[in-house]
N, CA, C and O atoms as CSV, one atom per row, in Angstrom:
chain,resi,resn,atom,element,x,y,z
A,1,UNK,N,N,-12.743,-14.339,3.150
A,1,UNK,CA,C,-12.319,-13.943,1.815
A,1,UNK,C,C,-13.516,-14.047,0.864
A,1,UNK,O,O,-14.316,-14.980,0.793
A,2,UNK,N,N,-13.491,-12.808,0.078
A,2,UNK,CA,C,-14.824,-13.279,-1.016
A,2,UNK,C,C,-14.428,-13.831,-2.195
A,2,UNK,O,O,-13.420,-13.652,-2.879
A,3,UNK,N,N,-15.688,-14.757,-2.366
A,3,UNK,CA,C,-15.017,-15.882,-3.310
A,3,UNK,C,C,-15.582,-14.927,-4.811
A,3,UNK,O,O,-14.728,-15.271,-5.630
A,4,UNK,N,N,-16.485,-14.006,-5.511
A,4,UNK,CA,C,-16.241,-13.222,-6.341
A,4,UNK,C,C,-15.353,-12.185,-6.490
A,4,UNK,O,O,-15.260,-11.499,-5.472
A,5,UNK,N,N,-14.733,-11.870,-7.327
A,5,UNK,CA,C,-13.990,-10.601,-7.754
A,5,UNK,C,C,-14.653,-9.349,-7.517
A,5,UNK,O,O,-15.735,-9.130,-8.063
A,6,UNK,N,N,-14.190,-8.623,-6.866
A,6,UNK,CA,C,-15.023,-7.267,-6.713
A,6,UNK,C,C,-13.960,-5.830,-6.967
A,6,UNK,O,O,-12.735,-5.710,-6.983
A,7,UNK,N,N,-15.052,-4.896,-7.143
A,7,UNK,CA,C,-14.524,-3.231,-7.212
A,7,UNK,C,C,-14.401,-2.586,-6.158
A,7,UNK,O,O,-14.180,-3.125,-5.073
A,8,UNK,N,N,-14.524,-1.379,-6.325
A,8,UNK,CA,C,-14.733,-0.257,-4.962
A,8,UNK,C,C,-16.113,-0.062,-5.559
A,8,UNK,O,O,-16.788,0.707,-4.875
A,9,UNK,N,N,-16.715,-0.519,-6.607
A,9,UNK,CA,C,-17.917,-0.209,-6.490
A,9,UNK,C,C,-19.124,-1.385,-5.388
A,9,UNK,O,O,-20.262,-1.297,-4.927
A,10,UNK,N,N,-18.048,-2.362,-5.392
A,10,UNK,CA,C,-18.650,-3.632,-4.684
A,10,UNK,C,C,-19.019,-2.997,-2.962
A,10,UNK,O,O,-19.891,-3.363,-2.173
A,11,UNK,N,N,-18.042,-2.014,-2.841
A,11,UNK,CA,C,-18.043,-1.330,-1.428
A,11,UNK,C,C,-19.039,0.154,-1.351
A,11,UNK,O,O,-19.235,0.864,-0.365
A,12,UNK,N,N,-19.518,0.303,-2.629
A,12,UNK,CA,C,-20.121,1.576,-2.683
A,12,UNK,C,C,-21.028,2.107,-1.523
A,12,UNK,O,O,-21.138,3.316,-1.317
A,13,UNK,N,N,-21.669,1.173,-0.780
A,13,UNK,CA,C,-22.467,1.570,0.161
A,13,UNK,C,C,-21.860,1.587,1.714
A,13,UNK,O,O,-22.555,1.713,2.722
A,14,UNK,N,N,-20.381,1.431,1.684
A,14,UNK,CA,C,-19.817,1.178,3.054
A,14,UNK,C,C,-18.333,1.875,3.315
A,14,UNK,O,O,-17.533,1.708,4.236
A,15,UNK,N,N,-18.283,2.742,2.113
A,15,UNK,CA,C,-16.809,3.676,2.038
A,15,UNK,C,C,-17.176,4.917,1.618
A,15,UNK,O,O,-18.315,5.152,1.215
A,16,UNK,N,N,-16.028,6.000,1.695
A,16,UNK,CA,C,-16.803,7.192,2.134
A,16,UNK,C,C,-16.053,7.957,0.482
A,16,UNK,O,O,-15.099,7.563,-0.189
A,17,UNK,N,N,-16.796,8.916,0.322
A,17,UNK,CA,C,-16.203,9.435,-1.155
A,17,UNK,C,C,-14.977,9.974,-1.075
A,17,UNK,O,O,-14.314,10.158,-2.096
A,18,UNK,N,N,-14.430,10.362,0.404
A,18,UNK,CA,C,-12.822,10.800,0.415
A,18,UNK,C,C,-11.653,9.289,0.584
A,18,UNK,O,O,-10.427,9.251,0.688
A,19,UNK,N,N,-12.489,8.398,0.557
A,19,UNK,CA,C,-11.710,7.187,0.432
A,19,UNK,C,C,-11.319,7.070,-1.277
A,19,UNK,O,O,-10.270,6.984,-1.914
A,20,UNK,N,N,-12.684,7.116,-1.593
A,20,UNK,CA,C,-12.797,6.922,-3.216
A,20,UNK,C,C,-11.820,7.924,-4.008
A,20,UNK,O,O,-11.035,7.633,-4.911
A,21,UNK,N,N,-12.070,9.152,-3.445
A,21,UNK,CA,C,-11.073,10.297,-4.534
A,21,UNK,C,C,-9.690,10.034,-3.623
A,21,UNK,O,O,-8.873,10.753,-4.199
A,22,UNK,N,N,-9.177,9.562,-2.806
A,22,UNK,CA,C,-8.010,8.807,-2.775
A,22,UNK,C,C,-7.759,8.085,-3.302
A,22,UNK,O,O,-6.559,8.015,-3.563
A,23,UNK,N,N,-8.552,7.158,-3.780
A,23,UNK,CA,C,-7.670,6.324,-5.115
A,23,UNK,C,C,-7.482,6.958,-6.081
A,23,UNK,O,O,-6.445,6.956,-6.746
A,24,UNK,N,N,-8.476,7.593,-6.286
A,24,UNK,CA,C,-8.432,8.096,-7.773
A,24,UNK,C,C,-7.245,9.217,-7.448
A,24,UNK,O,O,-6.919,9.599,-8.572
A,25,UNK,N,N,-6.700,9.700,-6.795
A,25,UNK,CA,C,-5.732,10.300,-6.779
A,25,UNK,C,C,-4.770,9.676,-6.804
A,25,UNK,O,O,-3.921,10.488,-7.170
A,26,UNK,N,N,-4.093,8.344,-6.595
A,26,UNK,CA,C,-3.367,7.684,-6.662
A,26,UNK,C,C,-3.528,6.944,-8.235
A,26,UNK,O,O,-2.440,6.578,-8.681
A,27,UNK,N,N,-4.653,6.686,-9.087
A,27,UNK,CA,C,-4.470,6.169,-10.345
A,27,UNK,C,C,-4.288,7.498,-10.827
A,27,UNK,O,O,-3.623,7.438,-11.861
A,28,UNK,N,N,-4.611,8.770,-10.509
A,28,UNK,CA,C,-4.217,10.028,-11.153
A,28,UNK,C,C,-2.544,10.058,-11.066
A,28,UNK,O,O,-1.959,10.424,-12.085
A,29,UNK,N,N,-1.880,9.751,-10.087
A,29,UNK,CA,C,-0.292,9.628,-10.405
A,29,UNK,C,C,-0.017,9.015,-10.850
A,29,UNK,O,O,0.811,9.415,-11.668
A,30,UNK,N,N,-0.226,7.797,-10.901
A,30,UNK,CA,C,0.105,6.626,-11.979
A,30,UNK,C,C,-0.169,7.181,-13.287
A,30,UNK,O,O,0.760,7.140,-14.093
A,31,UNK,N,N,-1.180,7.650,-13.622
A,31,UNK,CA,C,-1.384,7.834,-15.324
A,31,UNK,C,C,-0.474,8.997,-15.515
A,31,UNK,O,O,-0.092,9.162,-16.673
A,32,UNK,N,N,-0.035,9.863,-14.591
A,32,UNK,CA,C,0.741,10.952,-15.089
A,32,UNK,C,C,2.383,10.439,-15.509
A,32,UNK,O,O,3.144,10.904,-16.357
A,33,UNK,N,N,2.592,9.137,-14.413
A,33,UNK,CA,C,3.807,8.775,-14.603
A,33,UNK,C,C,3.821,7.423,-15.854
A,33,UNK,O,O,4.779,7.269,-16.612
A,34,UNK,N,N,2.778,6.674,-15.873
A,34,UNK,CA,C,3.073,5.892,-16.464
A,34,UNK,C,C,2.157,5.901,-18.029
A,34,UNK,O,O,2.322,5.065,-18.918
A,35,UNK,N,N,1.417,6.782,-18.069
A,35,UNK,CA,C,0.119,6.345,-18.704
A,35,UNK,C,C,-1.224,5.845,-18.354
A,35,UNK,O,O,-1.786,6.586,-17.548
A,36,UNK,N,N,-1.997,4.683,-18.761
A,36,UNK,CA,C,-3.142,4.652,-18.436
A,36,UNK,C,C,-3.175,3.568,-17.267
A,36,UNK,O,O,-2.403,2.616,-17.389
A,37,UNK,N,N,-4.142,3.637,-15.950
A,37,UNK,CA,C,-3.684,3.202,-15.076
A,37,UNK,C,C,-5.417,2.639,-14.297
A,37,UNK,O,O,-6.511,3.038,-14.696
A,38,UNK,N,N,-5.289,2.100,-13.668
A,38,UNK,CA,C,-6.647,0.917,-13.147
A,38,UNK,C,C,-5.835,0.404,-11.741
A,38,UNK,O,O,-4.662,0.092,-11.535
A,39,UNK,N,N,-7.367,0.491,-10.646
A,39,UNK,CA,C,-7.204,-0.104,-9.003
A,39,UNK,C,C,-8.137,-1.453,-8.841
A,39,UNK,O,O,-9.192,-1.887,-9.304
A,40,UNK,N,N,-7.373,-1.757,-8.141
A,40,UNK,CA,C,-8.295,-3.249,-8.029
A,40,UNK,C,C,-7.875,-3.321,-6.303
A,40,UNK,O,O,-6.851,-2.826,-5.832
A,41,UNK,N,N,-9.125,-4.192,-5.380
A,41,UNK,CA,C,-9.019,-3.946,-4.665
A,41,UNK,C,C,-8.555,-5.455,-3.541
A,41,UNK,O,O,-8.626,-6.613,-3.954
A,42,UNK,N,N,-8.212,-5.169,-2.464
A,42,UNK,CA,C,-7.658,-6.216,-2.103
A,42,UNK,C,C,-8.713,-7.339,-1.002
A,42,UNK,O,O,-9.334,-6.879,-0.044
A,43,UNK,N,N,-8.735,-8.737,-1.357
A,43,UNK,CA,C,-10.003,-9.019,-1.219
A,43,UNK,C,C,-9.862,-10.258,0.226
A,43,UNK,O,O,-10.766,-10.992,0.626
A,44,UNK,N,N,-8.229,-10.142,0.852
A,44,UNK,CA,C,-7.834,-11.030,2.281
A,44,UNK,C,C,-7.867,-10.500,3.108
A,44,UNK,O,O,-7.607,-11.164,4.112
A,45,UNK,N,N,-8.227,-8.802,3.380
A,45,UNK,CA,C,-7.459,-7.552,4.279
A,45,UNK,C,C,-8.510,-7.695,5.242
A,45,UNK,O,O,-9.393,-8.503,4.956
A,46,UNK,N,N,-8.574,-7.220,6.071
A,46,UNK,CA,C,-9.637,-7.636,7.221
A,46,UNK,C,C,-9.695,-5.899,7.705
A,46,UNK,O,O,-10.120,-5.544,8.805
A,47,UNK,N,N,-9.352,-5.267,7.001
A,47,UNK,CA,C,-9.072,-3.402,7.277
A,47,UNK,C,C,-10.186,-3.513,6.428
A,47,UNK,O,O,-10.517,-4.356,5.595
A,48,UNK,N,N,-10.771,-2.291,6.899
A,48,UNK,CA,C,-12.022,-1.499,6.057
A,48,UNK,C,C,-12.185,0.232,6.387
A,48,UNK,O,O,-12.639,0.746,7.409
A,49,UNK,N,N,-11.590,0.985,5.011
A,49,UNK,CA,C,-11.958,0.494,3.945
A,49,UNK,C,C,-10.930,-0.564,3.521
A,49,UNK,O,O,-10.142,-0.837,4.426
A,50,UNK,N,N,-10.720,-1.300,2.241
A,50,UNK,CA,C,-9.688,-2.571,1.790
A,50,UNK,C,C,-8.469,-1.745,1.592
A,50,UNK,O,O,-8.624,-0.524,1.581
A,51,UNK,N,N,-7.679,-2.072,1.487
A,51,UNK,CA,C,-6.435,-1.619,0.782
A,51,UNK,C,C,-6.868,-2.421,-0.686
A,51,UNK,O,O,-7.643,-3.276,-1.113
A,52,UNK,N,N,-5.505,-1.257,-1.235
A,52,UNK,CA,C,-6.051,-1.523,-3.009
A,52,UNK,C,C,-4.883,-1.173,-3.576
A,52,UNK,O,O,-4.224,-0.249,-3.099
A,53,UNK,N,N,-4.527,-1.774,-4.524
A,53,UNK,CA,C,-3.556,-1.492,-5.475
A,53,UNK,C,C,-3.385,-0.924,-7.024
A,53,UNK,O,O,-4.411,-1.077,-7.688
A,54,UNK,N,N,-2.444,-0.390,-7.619
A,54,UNK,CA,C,-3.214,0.712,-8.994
A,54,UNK,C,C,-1.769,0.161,-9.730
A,54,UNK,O,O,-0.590,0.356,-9.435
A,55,UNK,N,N,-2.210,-0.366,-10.471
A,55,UNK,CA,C,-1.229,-1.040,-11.553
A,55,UNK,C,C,-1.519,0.311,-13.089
A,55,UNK,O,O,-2.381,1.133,-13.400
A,56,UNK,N,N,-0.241,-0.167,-13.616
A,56,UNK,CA,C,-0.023,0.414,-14.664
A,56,UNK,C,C,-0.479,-0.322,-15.914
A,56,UNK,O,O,-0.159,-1.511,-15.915
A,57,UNK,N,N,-1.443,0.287,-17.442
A,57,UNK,CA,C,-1.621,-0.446,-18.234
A,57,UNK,C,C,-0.381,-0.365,-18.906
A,57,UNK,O,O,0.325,0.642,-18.944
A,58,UNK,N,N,-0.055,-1.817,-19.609
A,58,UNK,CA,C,1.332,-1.602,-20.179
A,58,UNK,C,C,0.835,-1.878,-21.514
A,58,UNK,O,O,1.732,-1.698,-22.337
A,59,UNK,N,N,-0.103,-2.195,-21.959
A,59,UNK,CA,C,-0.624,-2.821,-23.438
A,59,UNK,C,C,-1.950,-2.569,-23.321
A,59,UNK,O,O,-2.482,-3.167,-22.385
A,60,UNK,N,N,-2.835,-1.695,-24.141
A,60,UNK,CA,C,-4.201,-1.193,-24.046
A,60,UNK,C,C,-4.773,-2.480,-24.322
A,60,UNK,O,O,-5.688,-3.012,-23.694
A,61,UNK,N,N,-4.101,-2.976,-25.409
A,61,UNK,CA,C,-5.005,-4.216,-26.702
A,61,UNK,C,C,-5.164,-5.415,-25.966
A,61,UNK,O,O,-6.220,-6.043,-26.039
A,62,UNK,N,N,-4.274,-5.768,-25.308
A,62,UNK,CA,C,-3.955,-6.844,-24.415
A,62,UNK,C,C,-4.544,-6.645,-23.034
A,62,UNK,O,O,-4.986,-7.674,-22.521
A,63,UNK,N,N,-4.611,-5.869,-22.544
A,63,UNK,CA,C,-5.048,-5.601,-20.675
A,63,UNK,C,C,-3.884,-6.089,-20.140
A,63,UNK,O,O,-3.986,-6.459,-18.971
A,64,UNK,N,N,-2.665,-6.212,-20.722
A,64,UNK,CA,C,-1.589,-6.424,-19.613
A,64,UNK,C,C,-1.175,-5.401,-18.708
A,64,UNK,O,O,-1.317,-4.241,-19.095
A,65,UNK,N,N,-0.598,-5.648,-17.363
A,65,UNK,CA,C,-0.756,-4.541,-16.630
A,65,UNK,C,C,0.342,-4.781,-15.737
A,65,UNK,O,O,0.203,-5.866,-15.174
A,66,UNK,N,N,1.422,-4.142,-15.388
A,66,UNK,CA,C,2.543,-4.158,-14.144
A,66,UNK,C,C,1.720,-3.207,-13.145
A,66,UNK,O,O,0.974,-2.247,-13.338
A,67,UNK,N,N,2.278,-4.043,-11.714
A,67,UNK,CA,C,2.030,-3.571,-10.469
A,67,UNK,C,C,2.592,-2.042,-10.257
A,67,UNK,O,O,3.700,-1.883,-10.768
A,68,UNK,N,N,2.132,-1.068,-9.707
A,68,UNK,CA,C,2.704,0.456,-9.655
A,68,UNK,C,C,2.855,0.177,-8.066
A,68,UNK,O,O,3.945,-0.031,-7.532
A,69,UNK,N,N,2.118,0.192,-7.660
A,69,UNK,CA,C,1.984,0.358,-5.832
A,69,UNK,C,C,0.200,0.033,-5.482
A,69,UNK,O,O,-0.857,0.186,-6.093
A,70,UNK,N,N,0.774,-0.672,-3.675
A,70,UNK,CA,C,-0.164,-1.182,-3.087
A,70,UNK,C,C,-0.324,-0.168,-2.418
A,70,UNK,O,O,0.584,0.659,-2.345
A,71,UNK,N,N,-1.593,0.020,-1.731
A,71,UNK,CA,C,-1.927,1.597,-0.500
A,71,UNK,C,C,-2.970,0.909,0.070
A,71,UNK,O,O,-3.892,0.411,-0.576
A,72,UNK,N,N,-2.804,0.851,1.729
A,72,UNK,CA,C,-3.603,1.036,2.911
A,72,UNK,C,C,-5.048,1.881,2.749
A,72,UNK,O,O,-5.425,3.051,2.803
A,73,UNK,N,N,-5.277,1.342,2.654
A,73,UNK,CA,C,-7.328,1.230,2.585
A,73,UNK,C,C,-7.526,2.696,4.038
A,73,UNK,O,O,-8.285,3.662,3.972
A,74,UNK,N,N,-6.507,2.327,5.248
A,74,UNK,CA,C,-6.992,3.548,6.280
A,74,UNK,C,C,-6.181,4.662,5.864
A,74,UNK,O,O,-6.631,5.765,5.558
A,75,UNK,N,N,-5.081,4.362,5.866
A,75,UNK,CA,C,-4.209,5.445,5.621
A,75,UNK,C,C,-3.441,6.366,3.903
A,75,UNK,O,O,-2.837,7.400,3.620
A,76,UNK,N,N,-4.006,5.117,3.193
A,76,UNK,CA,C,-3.562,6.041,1.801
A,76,UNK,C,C,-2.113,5.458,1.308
A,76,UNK,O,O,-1.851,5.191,0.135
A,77,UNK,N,N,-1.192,5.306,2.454
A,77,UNK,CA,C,0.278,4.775,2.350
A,77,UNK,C,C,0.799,3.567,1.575
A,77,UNK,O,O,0.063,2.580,1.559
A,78,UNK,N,N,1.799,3.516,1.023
A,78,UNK,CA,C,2.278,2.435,0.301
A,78,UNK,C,C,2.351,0.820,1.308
A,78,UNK,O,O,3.151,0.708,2.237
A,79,UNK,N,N,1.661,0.016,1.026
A,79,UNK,CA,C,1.779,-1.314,1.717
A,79,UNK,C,C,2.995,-1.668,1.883
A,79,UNK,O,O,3.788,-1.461,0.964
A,80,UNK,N,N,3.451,-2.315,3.150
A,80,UNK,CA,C,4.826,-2.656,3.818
A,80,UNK,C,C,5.018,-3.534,2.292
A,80,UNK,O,O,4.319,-3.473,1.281
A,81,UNK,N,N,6.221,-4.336,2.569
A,81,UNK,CA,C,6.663,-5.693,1.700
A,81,UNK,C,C,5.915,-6.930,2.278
A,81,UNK,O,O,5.492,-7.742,1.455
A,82,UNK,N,N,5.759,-7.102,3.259
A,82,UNK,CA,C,4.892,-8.370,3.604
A,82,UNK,C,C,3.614,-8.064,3.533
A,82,UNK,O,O,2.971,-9.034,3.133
A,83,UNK,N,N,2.878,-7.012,3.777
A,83,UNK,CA,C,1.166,-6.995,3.181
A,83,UNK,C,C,1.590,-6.985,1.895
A,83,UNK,O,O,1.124,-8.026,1.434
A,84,UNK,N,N,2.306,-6.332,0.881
A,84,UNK,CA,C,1.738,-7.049,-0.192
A,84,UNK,C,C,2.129,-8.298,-0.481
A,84,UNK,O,O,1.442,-8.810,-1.365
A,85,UNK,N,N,2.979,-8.965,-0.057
A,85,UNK,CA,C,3.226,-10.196,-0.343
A,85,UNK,C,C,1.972,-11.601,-0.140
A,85,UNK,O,O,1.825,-12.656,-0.758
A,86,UNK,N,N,1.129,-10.886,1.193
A,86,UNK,CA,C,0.309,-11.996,1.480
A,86,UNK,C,C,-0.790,-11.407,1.124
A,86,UNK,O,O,-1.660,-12.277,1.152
A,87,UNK,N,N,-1.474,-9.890,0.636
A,87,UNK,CA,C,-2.530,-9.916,-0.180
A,87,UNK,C,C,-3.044,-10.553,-1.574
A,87,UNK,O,O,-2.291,-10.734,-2.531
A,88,UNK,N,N,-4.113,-10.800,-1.571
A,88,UNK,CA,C,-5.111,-11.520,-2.343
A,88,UNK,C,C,-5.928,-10.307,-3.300
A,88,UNK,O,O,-6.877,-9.612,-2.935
A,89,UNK,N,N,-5.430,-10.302,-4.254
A,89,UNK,CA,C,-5.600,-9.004,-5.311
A,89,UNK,C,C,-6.926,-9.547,-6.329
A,89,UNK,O,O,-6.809,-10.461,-7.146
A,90,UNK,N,N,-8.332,-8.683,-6.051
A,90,UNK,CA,C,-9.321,-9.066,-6.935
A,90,UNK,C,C,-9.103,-8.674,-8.192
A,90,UNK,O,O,-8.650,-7.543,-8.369
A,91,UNK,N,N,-9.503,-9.902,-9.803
A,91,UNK,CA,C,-8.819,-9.898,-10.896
A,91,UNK,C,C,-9.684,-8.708,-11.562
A,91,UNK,O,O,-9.192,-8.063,-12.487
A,92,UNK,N,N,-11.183,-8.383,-11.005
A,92,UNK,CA,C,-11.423,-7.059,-11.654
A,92,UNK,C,C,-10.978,-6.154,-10.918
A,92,UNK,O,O,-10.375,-6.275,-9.852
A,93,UNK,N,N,-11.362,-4.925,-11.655
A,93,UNK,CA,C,-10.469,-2.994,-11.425
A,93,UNK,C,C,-11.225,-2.288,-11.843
A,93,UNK,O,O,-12.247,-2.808,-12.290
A,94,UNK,N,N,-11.100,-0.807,-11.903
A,94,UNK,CA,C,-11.610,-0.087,-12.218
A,94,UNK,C,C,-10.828,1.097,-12.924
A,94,UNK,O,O,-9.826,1.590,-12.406
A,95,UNK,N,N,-11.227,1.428,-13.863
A,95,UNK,CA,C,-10.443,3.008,-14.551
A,95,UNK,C,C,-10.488,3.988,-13.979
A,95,UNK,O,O,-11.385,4.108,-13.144
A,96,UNK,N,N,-9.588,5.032,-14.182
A,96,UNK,CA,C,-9.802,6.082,-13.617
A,96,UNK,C,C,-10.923,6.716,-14.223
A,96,UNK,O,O,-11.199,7.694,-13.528
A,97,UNK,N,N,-11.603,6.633,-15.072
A,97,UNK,CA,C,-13.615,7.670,-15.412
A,97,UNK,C,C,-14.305,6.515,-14.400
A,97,UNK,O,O,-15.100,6.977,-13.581
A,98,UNK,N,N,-14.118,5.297,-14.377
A,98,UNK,CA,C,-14.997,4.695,-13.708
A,98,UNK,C,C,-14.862,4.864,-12.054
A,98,UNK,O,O,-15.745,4.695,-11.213
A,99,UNK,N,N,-13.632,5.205,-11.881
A,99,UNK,CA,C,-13.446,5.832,-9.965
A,99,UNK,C,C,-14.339,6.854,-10.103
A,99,UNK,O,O,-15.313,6.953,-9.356
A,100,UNK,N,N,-13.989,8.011,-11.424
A,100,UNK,CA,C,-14.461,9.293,-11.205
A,100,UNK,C,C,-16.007,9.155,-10.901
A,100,UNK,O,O,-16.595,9.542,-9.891
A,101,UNK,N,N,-16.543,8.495,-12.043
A,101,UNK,CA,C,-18.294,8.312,-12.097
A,101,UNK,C,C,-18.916,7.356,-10.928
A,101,UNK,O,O,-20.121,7.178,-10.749
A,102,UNK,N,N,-18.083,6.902,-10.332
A,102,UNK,CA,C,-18.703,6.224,-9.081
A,102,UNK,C,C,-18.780,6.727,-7.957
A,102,UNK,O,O,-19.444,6.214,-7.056
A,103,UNK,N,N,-17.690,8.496,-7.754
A,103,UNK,CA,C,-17.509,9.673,-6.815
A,103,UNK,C,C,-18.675,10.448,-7.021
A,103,UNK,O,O,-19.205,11.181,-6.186
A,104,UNK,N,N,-19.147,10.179,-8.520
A,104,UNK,CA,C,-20.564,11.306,-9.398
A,104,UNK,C,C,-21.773,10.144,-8.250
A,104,UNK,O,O,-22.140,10.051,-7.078
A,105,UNK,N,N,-21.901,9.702,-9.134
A,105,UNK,CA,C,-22.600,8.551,-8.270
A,105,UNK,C,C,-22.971,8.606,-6.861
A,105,UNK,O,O,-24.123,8.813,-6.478
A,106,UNK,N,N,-21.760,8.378,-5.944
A,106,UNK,CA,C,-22.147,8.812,-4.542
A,106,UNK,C,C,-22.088,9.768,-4.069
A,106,UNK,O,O,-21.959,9.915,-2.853
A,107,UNK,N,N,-22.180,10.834,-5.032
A,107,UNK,CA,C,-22.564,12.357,-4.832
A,107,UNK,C,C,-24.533,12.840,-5.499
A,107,UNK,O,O,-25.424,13.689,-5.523
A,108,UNK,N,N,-24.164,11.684,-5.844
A,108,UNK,CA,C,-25.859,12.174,-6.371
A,108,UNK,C,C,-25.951,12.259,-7.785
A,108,UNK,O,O,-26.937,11.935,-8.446
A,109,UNK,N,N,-24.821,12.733,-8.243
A,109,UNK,CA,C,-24.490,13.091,-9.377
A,109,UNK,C,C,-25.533,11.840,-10.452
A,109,UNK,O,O,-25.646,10.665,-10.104
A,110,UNK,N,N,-26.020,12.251,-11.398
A,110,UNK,CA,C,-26.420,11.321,-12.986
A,110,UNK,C,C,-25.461,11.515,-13.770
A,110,UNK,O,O,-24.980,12.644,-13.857
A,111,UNK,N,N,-25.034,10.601,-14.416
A,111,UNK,CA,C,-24.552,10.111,-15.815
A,111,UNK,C,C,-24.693,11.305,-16.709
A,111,UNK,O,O,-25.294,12.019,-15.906
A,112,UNK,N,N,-24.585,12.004,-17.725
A,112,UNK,CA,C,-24.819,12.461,-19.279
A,112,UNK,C,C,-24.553,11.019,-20.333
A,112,UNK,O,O,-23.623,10.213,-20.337
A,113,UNK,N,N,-25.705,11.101,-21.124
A,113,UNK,CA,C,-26.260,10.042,-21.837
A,113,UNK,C,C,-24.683,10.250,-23.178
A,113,UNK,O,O,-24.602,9.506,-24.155
């Protein structure tokens, strides 16, 4: 288990960019259904890539956030009831521009200033 909090950017050099625009397709449903929405990734899973979960923001001002759904790191799929029960959820996340710019990123892509 890692004892820092990490991203999918923490994995940037060991996951593939159709892993990455799978999440972001999954915080892309979340924000359509709920509003604004952030993945954080799961940090007990012994699967690689991790499974990760995309909570809903429920309060911008606050960072409070309800759980939306957990998804399988291989397969994309919603986590049984017992993986998520015994995953270990890292307390940082990422936004959906920050999934997007980290897909720019491992595409080669630069920033605009």
């Amino acid at each position: 288990m890692h004892k820092t909090p990490q991203t999918l950017r923490s994995f940037k050099e060991c996951i593939s960019i159709e892993y990455v625009r799978r999440v972001l397709a999954q915080v892309e449903n979340c924000e359509r259904e709920l509003g604004d929405a952030q993945a954080s990734v799961c940090l007990n899973c012994d699967t690689h890539p991790p499974h990760y979960r995309v909570d809903a923001v429920m309060d911008v001002e606050t960072g409070e956030t309800a759980p939306w759904s957990s998804f399988s790191g291989r397969t994309h799929r919603p986590l049984s009831p017992k993986q998520q029960l015994t995953a270990v959820w890292s307390s940082e996340h990422m936004t959906l521009q920050e999934i997007a710019d980290l897909i720019g990123e491992m595409r080669g892509y630069s920033k605009r200033s």
